[in-house]
Structures are given as C-alpha cells and as structure tokens.
C-alpha positions in Angstrom: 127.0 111.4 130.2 125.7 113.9 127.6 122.3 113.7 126.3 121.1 115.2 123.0 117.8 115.5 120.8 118.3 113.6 117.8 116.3 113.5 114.6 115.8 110.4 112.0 115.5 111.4 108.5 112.1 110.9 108.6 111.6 114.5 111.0 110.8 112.3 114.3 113.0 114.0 117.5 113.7 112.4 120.0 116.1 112.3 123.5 119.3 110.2 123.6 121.9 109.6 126.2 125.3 109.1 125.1 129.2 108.7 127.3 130.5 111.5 125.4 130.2 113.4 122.3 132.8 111.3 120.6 130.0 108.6 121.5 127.7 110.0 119.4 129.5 109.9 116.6 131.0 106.8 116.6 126.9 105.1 117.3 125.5 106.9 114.4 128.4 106.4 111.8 127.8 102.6 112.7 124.0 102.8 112.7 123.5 101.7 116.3 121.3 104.2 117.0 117.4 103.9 116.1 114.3 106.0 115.7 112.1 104.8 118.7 109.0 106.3 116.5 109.8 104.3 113.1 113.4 102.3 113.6 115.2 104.7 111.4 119.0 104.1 112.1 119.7 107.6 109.6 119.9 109.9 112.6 121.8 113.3 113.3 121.7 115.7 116.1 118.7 117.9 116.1 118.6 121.8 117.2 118.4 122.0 120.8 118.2 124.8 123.4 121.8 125.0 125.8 120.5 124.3 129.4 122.4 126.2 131.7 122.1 125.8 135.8 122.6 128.3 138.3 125.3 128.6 140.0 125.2 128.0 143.7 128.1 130.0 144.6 126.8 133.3 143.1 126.5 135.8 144.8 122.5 137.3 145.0 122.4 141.3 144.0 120.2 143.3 146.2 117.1 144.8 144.1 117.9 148.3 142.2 115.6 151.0 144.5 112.9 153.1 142.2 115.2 156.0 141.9 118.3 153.6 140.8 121.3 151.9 143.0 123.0 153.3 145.9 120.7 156.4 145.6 121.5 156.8 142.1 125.1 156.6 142.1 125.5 153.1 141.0 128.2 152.3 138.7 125.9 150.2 136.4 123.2 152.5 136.2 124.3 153.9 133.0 124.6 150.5 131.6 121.4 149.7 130.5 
C-alpha cells in the first residue's frame, strides 16, 4: 500500500491510498477516483514531502565534546 496527496483540478488536496503506483495510474486514467471536497474525478498527484523512518538498526553516535571528537582528532572533524 502507497498513499499519496492528490489534487482535483479545482486546487482541493487531499490523501489517498492506493496497492501500488501502477494503481494510481490506472484509477485516475479511468476516473475512479473523486474529490471528497467537490466530486472532481480530474485528479493528479500533488507535491508531497518524502517521509523517511528511522532506522532501528543504526547505530547511535556518541555526542562531539566542546573541543571536537576523540579530543580533537576525529576523522570528521574537518568535515563540516
């Protein structure tokens, strides 16, 4: 399951769960999908932002002392 923010021609966003990407496609192209706002079936995907988890499995990096890493010999350091 995917979901994505869809907009109707008229501006109105809204959310919308869908099997697949291919899904989406196939439901707009065939009008099957409807403004909940105004009933408009002219719909495309609207701009959303990515959501991205955290992974549970990664590893947590102690915090960088005042003076910088490892008494200021870290290997980043320079980095930033």
């Amino acid at each position: 399951m995917i979901i994505y923010s869809v907009q109707c021609s008229r501006g109105h966003v809204f959310d919308e769960w869908f099997g697949n990407s291919a899904d989406f496609d196939v439901k707009a192209a065939n009008g099957d999908i409807s403004c909940p706002e105004c009933g408009d079936h002219q719909v495309g995907k609207a701009i959303m932002a990515p959501s991205i988890g955290k992974s549970a499995s990664a590893p947590s990096m102690p915090p960088c002392a005042a003076g910088g890493c490892a008494g200021g010999s870290c290997a980043f350091a320079n980095d930033f």
